[in-house]
C-alpha positions as CSV (number, residue, x, y, z in Angstrom):
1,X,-45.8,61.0,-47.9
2,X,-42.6,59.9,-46.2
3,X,-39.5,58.6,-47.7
4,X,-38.0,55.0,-46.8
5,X,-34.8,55.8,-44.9
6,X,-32.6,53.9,-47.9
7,X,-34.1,56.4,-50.1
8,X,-33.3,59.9,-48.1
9,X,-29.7,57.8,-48.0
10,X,-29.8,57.3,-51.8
11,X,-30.8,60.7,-52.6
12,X,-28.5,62.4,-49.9
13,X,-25.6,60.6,-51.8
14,X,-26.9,61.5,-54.9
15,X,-26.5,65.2,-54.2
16,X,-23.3,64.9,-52.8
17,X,-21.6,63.2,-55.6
18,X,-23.6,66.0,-57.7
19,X,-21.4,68.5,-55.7
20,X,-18.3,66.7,-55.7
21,X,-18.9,67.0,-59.6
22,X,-19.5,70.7,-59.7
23,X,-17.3,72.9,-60.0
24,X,-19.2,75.9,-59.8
25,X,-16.4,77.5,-62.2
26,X,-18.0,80.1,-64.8
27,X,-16.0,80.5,-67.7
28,X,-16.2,82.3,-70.8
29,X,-14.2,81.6,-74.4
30,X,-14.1,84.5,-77.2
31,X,-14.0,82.1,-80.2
32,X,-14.3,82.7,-84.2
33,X,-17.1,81.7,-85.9
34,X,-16.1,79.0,-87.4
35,X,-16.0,77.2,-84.1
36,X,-19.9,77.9,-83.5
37,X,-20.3,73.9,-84.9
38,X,-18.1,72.7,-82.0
39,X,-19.5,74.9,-79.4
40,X,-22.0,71.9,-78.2
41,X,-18.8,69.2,-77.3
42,X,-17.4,72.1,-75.3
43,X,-20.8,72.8,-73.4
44,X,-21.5,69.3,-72.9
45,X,-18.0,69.3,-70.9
46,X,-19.0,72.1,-69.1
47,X,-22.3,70.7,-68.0
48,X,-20.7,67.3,-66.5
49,X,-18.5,69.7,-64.8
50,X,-21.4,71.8,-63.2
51,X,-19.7,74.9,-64.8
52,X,-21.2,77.9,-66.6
53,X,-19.8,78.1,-70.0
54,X,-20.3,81.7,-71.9
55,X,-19.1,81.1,-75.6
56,X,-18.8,84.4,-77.7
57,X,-17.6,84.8,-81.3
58,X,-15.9,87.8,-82.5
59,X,-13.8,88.2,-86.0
60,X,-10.1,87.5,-86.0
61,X,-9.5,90.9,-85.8
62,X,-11.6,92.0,-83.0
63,X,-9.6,89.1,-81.2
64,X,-6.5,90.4,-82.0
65,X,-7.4,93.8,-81.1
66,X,-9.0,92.8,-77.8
67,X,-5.3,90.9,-76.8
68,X,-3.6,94.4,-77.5
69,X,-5.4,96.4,-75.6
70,X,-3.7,97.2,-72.2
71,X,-6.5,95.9,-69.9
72,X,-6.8,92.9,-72.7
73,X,-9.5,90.7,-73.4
74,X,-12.4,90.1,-70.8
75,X,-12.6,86.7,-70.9
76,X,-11.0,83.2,-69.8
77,X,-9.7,81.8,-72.9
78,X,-9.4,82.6,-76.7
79,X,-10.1,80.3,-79.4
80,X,-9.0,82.2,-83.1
81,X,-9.0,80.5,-86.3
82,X,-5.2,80.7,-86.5
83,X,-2.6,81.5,-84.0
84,X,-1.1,84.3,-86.4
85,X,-3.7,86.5,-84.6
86,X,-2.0,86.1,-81.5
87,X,1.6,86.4,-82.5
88,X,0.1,89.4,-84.1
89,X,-1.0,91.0,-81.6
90,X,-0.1,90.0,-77.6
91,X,2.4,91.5,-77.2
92,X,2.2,91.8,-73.7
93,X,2.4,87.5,-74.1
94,X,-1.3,87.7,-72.0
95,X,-2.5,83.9,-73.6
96,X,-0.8,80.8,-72.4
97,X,-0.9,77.0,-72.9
98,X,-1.9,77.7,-76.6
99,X,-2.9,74.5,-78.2
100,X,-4.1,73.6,-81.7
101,X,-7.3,71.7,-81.4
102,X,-7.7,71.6,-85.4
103,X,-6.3,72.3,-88.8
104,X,-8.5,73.7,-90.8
105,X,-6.8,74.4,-94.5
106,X,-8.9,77.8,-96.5
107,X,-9.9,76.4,-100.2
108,X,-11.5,77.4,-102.9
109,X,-15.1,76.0,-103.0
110,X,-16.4,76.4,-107.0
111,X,-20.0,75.6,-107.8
112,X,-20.0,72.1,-109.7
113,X,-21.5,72.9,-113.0
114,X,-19.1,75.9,-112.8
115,X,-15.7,73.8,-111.8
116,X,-16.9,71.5,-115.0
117,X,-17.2,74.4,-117.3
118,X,-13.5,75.4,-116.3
119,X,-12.4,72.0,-116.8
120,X,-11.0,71.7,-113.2
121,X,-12.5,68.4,-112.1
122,X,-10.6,66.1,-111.4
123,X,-7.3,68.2,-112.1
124,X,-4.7,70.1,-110.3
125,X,-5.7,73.6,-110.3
126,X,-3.1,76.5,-109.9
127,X,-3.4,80.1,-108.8
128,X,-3.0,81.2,-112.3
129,X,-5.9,79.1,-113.5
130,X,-7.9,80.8,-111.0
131,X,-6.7,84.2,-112.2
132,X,-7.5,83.0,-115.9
133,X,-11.3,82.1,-114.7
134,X,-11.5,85.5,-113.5
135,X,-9.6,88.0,-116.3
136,X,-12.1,86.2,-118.6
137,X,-14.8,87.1,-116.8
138,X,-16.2,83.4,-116.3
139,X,-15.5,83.3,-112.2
140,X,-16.6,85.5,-109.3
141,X,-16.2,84.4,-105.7
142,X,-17.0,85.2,-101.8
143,X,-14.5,86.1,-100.1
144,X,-13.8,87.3,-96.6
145,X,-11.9,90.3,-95.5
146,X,-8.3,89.9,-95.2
147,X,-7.5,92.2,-92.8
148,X,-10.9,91.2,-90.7
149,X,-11.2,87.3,-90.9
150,X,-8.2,84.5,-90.7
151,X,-10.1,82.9,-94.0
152,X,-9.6,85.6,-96.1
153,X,-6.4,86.4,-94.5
154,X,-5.3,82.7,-95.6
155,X,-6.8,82.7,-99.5
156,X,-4.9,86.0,-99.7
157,X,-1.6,84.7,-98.8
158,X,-2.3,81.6,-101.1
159,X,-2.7,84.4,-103.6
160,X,0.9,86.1,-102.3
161,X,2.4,82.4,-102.9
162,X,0.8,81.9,-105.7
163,X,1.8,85.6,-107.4
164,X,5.8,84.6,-105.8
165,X,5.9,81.2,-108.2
166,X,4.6,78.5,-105.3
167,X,7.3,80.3,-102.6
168,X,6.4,78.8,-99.6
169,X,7.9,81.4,-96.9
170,X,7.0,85.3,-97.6
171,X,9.9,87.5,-97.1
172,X,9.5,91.6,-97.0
173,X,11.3,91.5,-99.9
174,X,8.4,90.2,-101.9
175,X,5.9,92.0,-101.3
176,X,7.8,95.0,-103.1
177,X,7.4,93.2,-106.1
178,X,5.3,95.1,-108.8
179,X,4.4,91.7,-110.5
180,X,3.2,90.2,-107.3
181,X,0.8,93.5,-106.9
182,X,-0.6,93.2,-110.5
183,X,-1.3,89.7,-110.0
184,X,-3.1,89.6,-106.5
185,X,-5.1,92.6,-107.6
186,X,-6.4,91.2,-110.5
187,X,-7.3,88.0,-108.2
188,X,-8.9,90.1,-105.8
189,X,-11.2,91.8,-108.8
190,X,-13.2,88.6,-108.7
191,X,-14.4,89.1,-104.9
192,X,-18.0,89.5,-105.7
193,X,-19.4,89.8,-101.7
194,X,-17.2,90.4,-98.8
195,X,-17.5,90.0,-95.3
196,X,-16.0,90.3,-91.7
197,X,-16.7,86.1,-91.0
198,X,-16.5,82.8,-92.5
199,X,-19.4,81.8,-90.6
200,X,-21.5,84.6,-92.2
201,X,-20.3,84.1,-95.6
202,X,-21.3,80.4,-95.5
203,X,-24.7,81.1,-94.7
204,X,-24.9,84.2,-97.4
205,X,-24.2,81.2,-99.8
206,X,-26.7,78.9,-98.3
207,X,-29.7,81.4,-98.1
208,X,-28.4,82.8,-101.4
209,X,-28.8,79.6,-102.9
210,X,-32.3,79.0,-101.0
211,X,-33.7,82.3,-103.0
212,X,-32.6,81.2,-105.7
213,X,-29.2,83.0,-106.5
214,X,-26.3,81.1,-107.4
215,X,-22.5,82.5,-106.7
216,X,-19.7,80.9,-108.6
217,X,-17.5,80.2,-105.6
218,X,-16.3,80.9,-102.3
219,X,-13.2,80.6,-100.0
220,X,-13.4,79.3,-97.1
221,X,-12.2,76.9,-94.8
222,X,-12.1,73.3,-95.9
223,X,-14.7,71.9,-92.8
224,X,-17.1,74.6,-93.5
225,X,-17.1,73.8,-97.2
226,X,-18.1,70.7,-95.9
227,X,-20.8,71.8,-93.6
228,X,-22.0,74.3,-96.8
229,X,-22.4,71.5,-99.0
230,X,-24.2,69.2,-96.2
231,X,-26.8,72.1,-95.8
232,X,-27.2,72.6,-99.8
233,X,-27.4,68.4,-100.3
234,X,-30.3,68.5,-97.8
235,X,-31.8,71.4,-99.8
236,X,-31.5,69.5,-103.4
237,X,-29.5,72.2,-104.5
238,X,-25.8,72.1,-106.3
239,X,-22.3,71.6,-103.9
240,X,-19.3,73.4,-104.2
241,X,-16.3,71.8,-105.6
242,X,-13.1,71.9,-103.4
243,X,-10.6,73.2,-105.0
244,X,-7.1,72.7,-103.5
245,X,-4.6,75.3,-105.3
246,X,-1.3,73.4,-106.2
247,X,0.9,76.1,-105.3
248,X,0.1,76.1,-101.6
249,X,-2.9,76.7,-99.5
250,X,-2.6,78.5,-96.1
251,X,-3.7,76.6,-92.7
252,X,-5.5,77.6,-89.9
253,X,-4.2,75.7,-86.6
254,X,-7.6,76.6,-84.6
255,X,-5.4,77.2,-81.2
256,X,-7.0,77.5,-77.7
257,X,-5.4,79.4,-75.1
258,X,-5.6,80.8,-71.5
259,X,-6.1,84.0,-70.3
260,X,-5.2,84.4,-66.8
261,X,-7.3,86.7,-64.9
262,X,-6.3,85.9,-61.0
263,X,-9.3,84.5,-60.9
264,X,-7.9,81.1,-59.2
265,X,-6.8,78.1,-59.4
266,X,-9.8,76.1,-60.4
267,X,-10.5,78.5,-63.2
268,X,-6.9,77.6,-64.8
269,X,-7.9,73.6,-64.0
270,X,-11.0,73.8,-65.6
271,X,-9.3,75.4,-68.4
272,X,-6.3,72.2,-68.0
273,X,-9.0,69.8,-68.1
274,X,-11.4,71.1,-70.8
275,X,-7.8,70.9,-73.0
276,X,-7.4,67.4,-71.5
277,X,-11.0,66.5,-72.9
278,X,-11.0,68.1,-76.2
279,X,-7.9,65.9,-76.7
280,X,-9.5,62.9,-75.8
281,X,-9.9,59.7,-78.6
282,X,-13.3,60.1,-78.7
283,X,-13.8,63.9,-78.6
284,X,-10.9,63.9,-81.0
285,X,-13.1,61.4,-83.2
286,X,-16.1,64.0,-83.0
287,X,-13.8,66.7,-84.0
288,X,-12.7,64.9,-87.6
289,X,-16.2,64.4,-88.0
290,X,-16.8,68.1,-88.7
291,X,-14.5,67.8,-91.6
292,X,-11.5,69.1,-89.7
293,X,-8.1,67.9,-89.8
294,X,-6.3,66.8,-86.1
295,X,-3.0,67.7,-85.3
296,X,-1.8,64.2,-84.8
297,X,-4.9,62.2,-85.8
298,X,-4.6,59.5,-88.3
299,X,-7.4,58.7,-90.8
300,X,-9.1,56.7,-88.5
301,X,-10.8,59.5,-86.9
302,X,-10.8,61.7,-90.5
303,X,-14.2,62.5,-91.9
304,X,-15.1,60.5,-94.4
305,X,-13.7,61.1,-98.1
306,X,-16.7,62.7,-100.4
307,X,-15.2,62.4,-103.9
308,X,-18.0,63.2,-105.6
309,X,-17.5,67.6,-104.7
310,X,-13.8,66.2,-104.3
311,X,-13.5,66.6,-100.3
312,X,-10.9,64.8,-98.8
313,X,-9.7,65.9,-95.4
314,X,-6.7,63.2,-95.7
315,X,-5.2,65.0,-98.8
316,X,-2.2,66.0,-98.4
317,X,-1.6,69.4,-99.6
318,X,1.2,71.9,-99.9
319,X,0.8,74.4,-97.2
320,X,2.2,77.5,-96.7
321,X,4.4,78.5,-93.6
322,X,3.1,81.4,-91.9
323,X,5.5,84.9,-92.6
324,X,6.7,86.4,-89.3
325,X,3.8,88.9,-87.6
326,X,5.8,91.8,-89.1
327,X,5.3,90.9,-92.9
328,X,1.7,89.5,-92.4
329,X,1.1,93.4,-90.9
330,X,2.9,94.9,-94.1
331,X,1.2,92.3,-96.0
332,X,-2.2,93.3,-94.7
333,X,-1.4,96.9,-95.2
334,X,-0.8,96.3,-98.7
335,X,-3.7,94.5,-99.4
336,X,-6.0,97.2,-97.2
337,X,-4.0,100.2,-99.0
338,X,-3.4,98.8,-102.9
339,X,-4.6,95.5,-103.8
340,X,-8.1,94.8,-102.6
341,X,-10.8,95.7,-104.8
342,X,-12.1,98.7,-104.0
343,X,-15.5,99.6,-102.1
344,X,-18.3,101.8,-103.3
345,X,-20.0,103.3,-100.0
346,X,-23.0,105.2,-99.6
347,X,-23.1,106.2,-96.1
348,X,-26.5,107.3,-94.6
349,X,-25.9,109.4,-91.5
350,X,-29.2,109.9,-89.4
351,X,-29.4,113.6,-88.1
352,X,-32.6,114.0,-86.8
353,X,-33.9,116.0,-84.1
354,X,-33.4,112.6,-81.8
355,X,-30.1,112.7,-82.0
356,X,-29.5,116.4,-80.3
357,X,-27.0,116.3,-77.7
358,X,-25.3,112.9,-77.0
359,X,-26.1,111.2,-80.4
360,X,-25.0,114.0,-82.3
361,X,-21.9,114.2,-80.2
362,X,-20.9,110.5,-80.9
363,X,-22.0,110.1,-84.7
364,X,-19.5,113.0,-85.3
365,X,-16.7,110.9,-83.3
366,X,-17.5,108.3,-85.6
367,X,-17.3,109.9,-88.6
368,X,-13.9,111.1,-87.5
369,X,-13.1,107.7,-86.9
370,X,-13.8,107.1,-90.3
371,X,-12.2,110.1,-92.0
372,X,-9.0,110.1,-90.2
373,X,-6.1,107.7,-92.0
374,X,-4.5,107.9,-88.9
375,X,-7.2,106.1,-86.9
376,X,-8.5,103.8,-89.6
377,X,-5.3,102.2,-90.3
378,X,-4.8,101.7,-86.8
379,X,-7.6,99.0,-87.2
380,X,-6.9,98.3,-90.8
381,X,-10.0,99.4,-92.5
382,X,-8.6,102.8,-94.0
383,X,-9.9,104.0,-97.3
384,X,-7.5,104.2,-100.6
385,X,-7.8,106.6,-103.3
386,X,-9.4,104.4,-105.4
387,X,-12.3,103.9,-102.8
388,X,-15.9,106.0,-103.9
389,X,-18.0,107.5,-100.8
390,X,-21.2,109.3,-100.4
391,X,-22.3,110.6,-97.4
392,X,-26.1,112.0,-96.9
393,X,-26.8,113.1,-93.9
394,X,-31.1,112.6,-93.5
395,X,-34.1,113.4,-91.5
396,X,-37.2,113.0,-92.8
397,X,-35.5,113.9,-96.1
398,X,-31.9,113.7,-97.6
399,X,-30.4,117.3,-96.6
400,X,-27.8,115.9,-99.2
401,X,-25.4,114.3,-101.1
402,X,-21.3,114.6,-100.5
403,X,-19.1,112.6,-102.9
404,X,-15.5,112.2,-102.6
405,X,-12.9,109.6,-103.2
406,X,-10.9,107.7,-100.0
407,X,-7.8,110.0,-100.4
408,X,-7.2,111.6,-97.9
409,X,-8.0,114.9,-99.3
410,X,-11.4,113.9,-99.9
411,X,-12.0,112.4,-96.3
412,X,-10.8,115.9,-94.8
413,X,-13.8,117.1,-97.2
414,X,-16.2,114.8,-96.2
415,X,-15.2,115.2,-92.1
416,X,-15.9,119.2,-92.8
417,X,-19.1,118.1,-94.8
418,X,-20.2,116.0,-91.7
419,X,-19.2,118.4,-89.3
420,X,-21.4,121.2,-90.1
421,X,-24.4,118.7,-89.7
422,X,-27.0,119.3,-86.4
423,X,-29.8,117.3,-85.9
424,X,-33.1,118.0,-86.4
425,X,-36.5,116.9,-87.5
426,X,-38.0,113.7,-88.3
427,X,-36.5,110.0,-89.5
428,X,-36.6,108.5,-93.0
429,X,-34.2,106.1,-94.0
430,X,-35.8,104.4,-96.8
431,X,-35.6,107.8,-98.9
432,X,-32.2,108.1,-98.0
433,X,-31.3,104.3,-98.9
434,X,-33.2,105.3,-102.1
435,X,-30.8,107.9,-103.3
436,X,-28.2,106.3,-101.9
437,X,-28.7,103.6,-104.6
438,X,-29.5,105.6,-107.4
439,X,-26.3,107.5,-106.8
440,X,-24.5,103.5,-106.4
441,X,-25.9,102.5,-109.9
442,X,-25.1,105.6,-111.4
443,X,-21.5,105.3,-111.0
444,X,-19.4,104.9,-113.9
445,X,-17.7,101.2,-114.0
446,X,-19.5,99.9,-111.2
447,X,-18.7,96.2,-112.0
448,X,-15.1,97.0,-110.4
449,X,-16.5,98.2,-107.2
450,X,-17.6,96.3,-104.3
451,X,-20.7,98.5,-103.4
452,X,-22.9,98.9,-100.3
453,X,-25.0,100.9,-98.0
454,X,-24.9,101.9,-94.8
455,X,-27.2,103.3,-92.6
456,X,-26.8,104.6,-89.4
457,X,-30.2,105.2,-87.2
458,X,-31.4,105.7,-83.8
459,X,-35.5,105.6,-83.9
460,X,-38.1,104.3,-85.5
461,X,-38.5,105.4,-88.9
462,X,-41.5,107.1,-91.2
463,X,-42.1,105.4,-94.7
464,X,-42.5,102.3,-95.7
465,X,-39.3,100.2,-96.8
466,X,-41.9,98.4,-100.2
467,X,-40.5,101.2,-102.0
468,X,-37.2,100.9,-101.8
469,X,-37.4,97.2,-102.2
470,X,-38.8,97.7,-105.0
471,X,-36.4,100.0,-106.7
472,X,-34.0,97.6,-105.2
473,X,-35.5,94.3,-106.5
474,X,-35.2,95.9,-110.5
475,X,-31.4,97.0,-109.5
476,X,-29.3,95.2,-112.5
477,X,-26.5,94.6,-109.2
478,X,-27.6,93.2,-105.9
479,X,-26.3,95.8,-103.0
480,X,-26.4,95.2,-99.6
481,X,-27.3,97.8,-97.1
482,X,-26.1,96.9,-93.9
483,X,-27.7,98.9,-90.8
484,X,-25.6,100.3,-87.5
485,X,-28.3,100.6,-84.5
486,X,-27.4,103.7,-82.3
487,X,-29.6,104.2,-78.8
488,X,-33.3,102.8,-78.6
489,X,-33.2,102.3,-82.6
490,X,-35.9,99.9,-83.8
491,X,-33.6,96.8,-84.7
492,X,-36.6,95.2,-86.5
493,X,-36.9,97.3,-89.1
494,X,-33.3,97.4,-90.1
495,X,-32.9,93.7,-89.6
496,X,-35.8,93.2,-92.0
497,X,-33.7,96.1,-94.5
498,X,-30.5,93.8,-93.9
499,X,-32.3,90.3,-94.3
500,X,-34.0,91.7,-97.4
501,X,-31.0,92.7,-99.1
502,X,-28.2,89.7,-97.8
503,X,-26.5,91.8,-95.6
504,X,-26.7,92.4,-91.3
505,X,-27.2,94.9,-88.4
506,X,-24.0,96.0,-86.3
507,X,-25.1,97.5,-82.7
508,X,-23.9,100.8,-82.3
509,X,-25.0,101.3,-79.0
510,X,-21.8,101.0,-77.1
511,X,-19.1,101.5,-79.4
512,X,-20.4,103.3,-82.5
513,X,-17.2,103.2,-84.4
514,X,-16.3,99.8,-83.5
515,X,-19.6,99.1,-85.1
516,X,-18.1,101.2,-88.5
517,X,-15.3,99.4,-88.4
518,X,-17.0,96.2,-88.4
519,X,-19.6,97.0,-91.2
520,X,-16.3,98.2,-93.2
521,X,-14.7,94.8,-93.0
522,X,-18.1,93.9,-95.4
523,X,-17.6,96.7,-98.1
């Protein structure tokens, strides 16, 4: 059939204006997760652009990290929760234009019924009725890792200004202060479930809730409170209660930066222009929607006011002023070395005869990685005296059992213990996550331990996890056991272990102990 000469015209123009529009630009944004809600404005932008946008979402950490690295980050632009992360760690000053698209205040999010029984709604709250709620024993909370995630990094420095009387600027000074360490610990004693992301935490409360258990509260950041309690409404189950602590709350300014590769000109416009749009009235507007505060938005384009769980992202509140990057790292060391609570690990190393050679070789890198102060602290997840680990190294049975505290006497043991490990014979991991959890409930005051399992695999296993799950389900504490994939491992079976239990999978297949770090920033 042939076309009408106006339409070959039509269409001819058509596709040029299409490639007048396209810029053909691929760009890629490491982001945290609690940006994963805004990631469809941003691809929408890149699709009227004709650009390939690759959004990936890392822990503030693994941001920071990425930035100090000589060779830096891989991609185009970074996107943390908080721009402490970068003043943290680029040195080498490799992000420019950074610009806050957001301010996203952390809270304290306390189950209704639960925020009543305190007597807390519709009242100021302070860091010391907090405290109170937990010495009694009538509070736990979620919590993320301080020195993994910007939200837990921000409820701990609300603790910090809290402990220091409502002082609004930390000084080095303080944080000698033996008060201050009595008090944050005892806060932190009421962390009932870590993790390495807000994002993840949020959804533990939400598929928590959906199986029917109920946490007290959780911090996180004020918009994904929000989000939280949208998902439970929608459920017909109870909202949180936002909590705004008098003394001073920290605040995330959600900054996004460039990252200059020398890939061109048009990469840096396209990064120009996506700022240009994201700053837009009516972006803007879709932005407060969320729940998120703008930098220079007025309550026009403010989500609306929920007072019923007491959300109100036109409050003002008293906000903390970020310390200088060399007290945040002291202040993160302390709360890594002293004040966190401390974990309960029970560490189940896979030696069987698939991991001869090359997966032998690297498991024992990463248990050095583990057991070595020096390199831990590097990426802030080094063990403390008052830390409890088991190690069993398995096959198609648990050779056996090491037990030591995190000093580092007792890592040195356990990296001789590991060391004379060589793999061999078939895979079981249930029975070793069995006596791994008989060994966790059998610990003496366990309530004061964050506990968990780990298991490290790289095959398809024998057994049958009903077992387990079984012994797991009658357990009078829930304990996660959280799976690192090594080589060809069956993720499937470990994710159904993880999912079971309310933990995750970390892949170990290029980086196995950058995966142990990251499973240590849950534990």
């Amino acid at each position: 059939m042939r076309m009408k000469l106006s339409s070959v015209l039509a269409l001819a123009a058509a596709l040029l204006l299409a490639a007048c529009n396209s810029s053909n630009v691929k760009f890629s944004i490491v982001s945290g997760s609690e940006n994963t809600v805004l990631e469809p404005i941003v691809q929408e932008f890149c699709a009227k652009q004709g650009a390939t946008c690759t959004i990936s979402y890392q822990g503030s950490l693994d941001i920071g990290l990425g930035l100090q690295k000589p060779e830096g980050l891989d991609q185009d632009a970074v996107w943390p929760a908080s721009s402490v992360w970068v003043d943290l760690f680029d040195s080498g000053r490799k992000v420019r234009n950074l610009t806050s698209i957001a301010q996203m205040p952390v809270i304290l999010g306390v189950r209704k019924s639960k925020a009543a029984e305190l007597g807390w709604i519709g009242k100021q709250v302070y860091m010391k009725d907090i405290l109170a709620a937990v010495k009694d024993g009538k509070m736990k909370f979620l919590m993320t890792s301080a020195t993994q995630s910007n939200s837990g990094a921000s409820a701990y420095l609300a603790m910090l200004s809290g402990a220091l009387g409502g002082k609004q600027v930390i000084e080095p000074g303080d944080l000698d202060n033996p008060s201050v360490h009595d008090t944050v610990s005892a806060l932190l004693q009421g962390v009932e479930r870590s993790s390495g992301s807000s994002g993840w935490l949020a959804d533990l409360y939400v598929d928590s809730a959906r199986k029917g258990t109920l946490y007290d509260a959780m911090w996180n950041y004020e918009a994904t409170l929000k989000e939280t309690n949208d998902k439970l409404k929608q459920m017909g189950d109870e909202r949180l209660y936002a909590v705004y602590p008098a003394d001073g709350v920290a605040v995330g300014d959600s900054p996004l930066g460039f990252i200059d590769h020398g890939r061109g000109a048009d990469v840096e416009k396209f990064f120009t222009d996506l700022l240009a749009y994201l700053q837009t009235d009516a972006v803007r507007k879709r932005i407060g929607d969320t729940g998120r505060r703008l930098p220079l938005g007025g309550a026009a384009i403010q989500a609306t006011a929920e007072p019923d769980w007491n959300f109100d992202p036109g409050k003002l509140v008293t906000s903390i002023r970020m310390p200088e990057p060399a007290v945040i790292r002291t202040a993160l060391n302390l709360y890594q070395e002293a004040l966190r609570k401390p974990s309960l690990t029970a560490l189940c190393f896979d030696f069987s005869g698939s991991m001869e050679n090359e997966g032998e070789k690297q498991l024992q890198e990463a248990a050095q990685f583990l057991f070595t102060p020096e390199k831990s602290s590097e990426v802030l997840v080094q063990w403390t005296p008052s830390d409890h680990i088991f190690v069993l190294p398995f096959d198609s049975t648990v050779r056996d059992i090491f037990d030591a505290t995190g000093d580092p006497g007792g890592q040195n043991q356990l990296l001789g213990d590991v060391a004379q490990q060589r793999a061999g014979g078939g895979t079981d991991m249930y029975a070793c996550a069995s006596q791994a959890l008989r060994k966790i409930l059998a610990t003496p005051d366990l309530s004061k331990y964050l506990p968990a399992i780990v298991i490290m695999t790289d095959g398809r296993t024998d057994g049958s996890a009903e077992p387990f799950l079984a012994e797991w389900r009658q357990a009078p504490v829930p304990v996660p056991v959280f799976g690192i994939t090594f080589g060809d491992a069956d993720k499937s079976q470990l994710d159904s272990l993880a999912k079971a239990t309310s933990a995750r999978v970390f892949d170990g297949g290029g980086d196995l102990a950058g995966a142990f770090r990251a499973a240590r920033g849950y534990n």
